[in-house]
N, C-alpha and C positions, 0 to 999 in steps of 0.2 A: 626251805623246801616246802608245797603246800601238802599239808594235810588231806587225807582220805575224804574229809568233812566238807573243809572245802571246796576241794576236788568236785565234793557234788553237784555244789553250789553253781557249779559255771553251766551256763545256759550253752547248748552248743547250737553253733550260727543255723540261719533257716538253710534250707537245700535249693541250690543255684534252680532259678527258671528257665529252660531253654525258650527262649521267644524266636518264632518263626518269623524272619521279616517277609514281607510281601511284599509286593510288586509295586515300584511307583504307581502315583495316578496318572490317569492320561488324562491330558490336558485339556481336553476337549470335555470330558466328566467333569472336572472343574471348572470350569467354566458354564456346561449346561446347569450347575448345582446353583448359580447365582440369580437371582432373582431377576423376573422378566425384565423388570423397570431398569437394571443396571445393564442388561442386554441391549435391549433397544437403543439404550442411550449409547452405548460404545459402537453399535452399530451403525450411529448416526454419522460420526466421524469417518467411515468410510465412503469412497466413493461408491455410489448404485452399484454396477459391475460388481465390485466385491462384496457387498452387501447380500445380491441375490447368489452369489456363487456359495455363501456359508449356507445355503440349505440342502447340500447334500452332506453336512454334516451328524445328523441324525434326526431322528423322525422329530424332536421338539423344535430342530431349527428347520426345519420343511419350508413353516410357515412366518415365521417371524420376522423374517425381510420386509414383508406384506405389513406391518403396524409400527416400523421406522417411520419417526414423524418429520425428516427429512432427505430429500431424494439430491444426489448430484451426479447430474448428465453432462457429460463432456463429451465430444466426439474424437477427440483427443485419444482416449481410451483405449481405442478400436481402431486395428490395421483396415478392416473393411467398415466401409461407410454403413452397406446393408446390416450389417451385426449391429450396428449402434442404434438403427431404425428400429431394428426388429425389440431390441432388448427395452427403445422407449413405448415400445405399443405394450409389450408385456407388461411392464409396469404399471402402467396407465389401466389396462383390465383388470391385473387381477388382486394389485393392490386393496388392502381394509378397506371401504368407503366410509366405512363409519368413524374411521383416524382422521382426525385433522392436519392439515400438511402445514409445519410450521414454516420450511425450510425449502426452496427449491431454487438452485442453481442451474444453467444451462447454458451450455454452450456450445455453439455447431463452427465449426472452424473452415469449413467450403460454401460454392456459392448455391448448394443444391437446397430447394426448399422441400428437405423431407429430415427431417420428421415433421409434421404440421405445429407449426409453433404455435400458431392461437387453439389448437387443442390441448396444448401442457398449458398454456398459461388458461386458459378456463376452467381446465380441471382444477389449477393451483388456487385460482380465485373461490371456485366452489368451495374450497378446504379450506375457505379460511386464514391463507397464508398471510403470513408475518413479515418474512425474509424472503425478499427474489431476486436474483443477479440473473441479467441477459445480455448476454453473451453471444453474437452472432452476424455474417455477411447477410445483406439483405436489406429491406423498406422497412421504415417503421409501421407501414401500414398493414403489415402483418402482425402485429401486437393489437390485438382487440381495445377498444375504444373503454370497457371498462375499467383496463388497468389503470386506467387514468383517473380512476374518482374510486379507487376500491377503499374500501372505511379499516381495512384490519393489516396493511402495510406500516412497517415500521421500520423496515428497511427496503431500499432499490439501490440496485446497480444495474448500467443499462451500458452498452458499448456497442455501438453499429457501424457498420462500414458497408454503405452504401455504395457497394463497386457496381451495381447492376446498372444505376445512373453514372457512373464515372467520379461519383464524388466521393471524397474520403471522408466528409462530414455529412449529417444529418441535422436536419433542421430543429431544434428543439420544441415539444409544443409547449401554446400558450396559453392553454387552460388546462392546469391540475387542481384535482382536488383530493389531497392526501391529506386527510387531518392528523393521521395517526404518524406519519410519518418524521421517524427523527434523524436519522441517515441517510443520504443521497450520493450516491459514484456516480460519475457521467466521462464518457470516455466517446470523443469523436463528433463530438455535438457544434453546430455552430447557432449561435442564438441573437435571434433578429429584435429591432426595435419597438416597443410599445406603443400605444398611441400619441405619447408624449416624445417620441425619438429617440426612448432609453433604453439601451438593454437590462434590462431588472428582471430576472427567473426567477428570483426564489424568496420575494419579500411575502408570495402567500405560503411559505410552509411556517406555519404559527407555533411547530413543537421543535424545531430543526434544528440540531447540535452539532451536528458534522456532516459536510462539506467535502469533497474529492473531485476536483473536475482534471480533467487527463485530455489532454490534444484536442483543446476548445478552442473556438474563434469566434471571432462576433462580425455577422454582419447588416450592413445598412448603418454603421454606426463606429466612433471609433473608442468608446466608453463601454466598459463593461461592471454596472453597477451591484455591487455584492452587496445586499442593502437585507440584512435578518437581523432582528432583536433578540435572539435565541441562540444565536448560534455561536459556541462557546472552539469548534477546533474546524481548520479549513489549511486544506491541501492541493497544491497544485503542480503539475506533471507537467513539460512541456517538453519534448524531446524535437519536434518540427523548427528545422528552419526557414519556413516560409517567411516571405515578408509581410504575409496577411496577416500573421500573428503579433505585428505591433499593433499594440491596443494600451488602453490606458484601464486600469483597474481602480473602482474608486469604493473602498470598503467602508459601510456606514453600518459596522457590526460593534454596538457598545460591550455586548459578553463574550465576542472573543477573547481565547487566552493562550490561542497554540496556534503556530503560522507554520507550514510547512513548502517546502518547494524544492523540488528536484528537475533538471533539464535546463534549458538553453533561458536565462530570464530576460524575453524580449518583452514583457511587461512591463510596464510603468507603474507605482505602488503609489495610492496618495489614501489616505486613512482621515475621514472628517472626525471618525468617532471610536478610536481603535485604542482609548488609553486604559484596559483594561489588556491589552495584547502582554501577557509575560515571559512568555515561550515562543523559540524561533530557531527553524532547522532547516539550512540551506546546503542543500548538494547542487552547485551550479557546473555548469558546461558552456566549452564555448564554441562556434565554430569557428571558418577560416576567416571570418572577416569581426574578432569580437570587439567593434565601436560600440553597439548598441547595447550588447549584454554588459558590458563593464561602467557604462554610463548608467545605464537601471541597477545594478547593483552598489553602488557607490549611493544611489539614491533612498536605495531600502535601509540601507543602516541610518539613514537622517529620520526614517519616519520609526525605527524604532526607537524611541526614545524612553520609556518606560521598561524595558524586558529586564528579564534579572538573572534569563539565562539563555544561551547562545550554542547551538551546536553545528559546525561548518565541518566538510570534507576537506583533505588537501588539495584537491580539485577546486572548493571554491578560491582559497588561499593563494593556490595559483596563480587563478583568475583575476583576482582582487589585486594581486601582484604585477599585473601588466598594466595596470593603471597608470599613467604618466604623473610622478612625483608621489605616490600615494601615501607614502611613509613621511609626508610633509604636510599630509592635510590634519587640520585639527578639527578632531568630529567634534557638533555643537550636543551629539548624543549618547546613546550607552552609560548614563552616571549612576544607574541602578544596577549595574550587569556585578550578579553574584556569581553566576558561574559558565564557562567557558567551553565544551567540549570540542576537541578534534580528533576526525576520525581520520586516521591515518589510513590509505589504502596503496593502490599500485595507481597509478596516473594512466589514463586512460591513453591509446594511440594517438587519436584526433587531437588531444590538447598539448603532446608531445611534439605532435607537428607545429603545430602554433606555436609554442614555446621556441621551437626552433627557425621557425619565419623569423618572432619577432627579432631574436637576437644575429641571425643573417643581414636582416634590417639593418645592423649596428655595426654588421664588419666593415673595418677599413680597408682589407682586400681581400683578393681573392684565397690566399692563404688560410686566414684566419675562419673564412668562409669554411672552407674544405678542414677545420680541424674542429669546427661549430658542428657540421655534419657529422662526423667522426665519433663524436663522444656522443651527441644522439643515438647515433648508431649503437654503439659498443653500451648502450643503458650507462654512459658516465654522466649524459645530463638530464634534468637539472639533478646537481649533485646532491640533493634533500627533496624530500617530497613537501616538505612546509617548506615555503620563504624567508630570508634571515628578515627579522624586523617587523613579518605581519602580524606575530598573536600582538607584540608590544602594540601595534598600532590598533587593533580592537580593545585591547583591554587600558587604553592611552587615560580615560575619565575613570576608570576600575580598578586601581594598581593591587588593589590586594582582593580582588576576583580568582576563585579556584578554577585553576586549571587543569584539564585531564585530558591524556592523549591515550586515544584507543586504536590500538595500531590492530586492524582488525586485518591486514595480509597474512600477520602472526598468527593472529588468534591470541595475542599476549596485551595485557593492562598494565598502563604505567602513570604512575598521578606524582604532579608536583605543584606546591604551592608559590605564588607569586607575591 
């Protein structure tokens, strides 16, 4: 039992605090508490329209739209054309002048020439800009003659669709001078002959690392020469099946090292200087008649001969699959290939029809015909989205190349070694 003594001894505990909680913060006070530069910046990543709309959120964001060092105009945005007019002129007045415009995107999606496009791209010029994607129906000759030689571009994307002349392409011009320029998109372009009878666009961009050209053609000519010392990744888009768009592509790019191509490949590939190429990612398409795609594609795996890594759709594999004997040819290429990706998707309508041509092709009657249709129909064929036999025959020089299949319809990853 303790003692009186000690009894004294004992400290008794302090007396409970009641602490008042308070009210969450609102969001919006945290957010004003963060420092301008982290504001600005997050407001970059918006598009304009919402960017200008956070200044009725209190008197510090009133004005803070106005010193975003990047603007993006879509006309997209806007159920009414006029609201999209209206909201580029505001901009353009009452915007900082004294901010430099690193960033401006734009895009007008009808054939109306309003908002005045060579007064956003002058203004953008005057600022200084960096980054410009254009985006829009119309002439090129509404794009001012400066943009063509501005000193402080380091990126373009240009996309025109010249419906006012009937044509779906624009002529590329052939005097740039973009020193600063290391990124190029061009969507819709078709590019005519030099004085030598060669299509060559881009052997004066002297810093140029990447490459995107989307629904191009060449004309006057049936060579399309990709001829840069610099340029290290190149991308190309073809979804057209015109027949204009057989062309021969002849890449004389020593620091490539990334090949990309998605659409229909009525290109022809021949590489004089391409052995630095290590990376290659083919999403092909075919349409109703694929002689030519499957013939250029069968040809691009001969010219890759160095890559060490390989990413194909089942879609290409398909494709690659209609090949007559293809699982019998012996590539003289691929003997570096380290790794292998396929992207496992849903097969598209169009190539499900073809698939189903071909093998109608092959019915011995009408029976077999009517139960080929059938499982088309009913999603039973083709019974696998890959082909039995095709990775073996890509990876035939590579036997112990990693393989991984990204079945991306899931959203589920599955890896297995070979």
């Amino acid at each position: 039992m303790m003692s009186d003594s000690a009894a004294s001894e004992v400290v008794a505990p302090p007396p409970i605090k009641r602490i008042k909680l308070s009210e969450p913060e609102n969001e919006e006070d945290r957010l004003s508490d963060l420092p301008e530069s982290i504001i600005l910046h997050t407001l970059s990543f918006l598009n304009t329209k919402r960017a200008v709309q956070t200044s009725v959120l209190s008197k510090r964001w009133k004005d803070l739209w106005k010193r975003v060092h990047a603007l993006t105009l879509h006309s997209s945005d806007f159920r009414a054309y006029k609201k999209f007019t209206r909201l580029v002129s505001k901009v353009l007045s009452l915007r900082d002048s004294s901010i430099s415009l690193q960033t401006l995107d734009f895009e007008r999606s009808n054939c109306r020439f309003e908002p005045d496009l060579k007064k956003i791209v002058d203004y953008a010029l005057s600022h200084n800009v960096q980054r410009l994607g254009l985006t829009f129906n119309g002439d090129i000759a509404q794009i001012p003659p400066a943009m063509f030689s501005c000193q402080t571009l380091t990126y373009l994307k240009l996309s025109i669709y010249d419906v006012g002349r009937g044509r779906d392409e624009t002529l590329f011009p052939k005097s740039l001078n973009l020193p600063a320029l290391t990124s190029l998109q061009l969507g819709n372009f078709a590019f005519g002959v030099d004085e030598n009878g060669c299509a060559e666009p881009f052997s004066t961009f002297k810093r140029m690392n990447s490459l995107l050209i989307c629904n191009c053609n060449v004309t006057g000519a049936t060579t399309l020469c990709i001829s840069n010392v610099t340029l290290v990744n190149l991308t190309i888009y073809n979804h057209s099946d015109d027949n204009s768009h057989f062309y021969k592509i002849d890449l004389c790019t020593p620091s490539l090292c990334t090949f990309v191509f998605v659409g229909i490949p009525f290109q022809e590939l021949s590489g004089s200087n391409v052995s630095s190429l290590k990376h290659v990612d083919i999403d092909a398409e075919v349409d109703s008649d694929p002689k030519y795609p499957l013939m250029f594609l069968i040809s691009w795996l001969l010219e890759f001969a160095n890559i060490k890594s390989l990413t194909v759709s089942a879609t290409t594999l398909q494709v690659l699959s209609l090949y007559p004997n293809v699982l019998k040819i012996k590539l003289p290429s691929l003997h570096n290939l380290k790794s292998l990706i396929v992207i496992v998707d849903e097969l598209k309508y169009g190539l499900r029809m073809t698939l189903m041509d071909v093998k109608l092709q092959k019915a011995k009657s009408k029976r077999e015909a009517a139960r080929i249709r059938k499982a088309f129909k009913a999603g039973l064929e083709p019974s696998s989205p890959i082909p039995d036999g095709i990775v073996d025959f890509l990876i035939q020089n590579s036997p112990f190349a990693k393989v991984d299949f990204i079945d991306r319809s899931m959203r589920r990853y599955r890896e297995r070694y070979i």
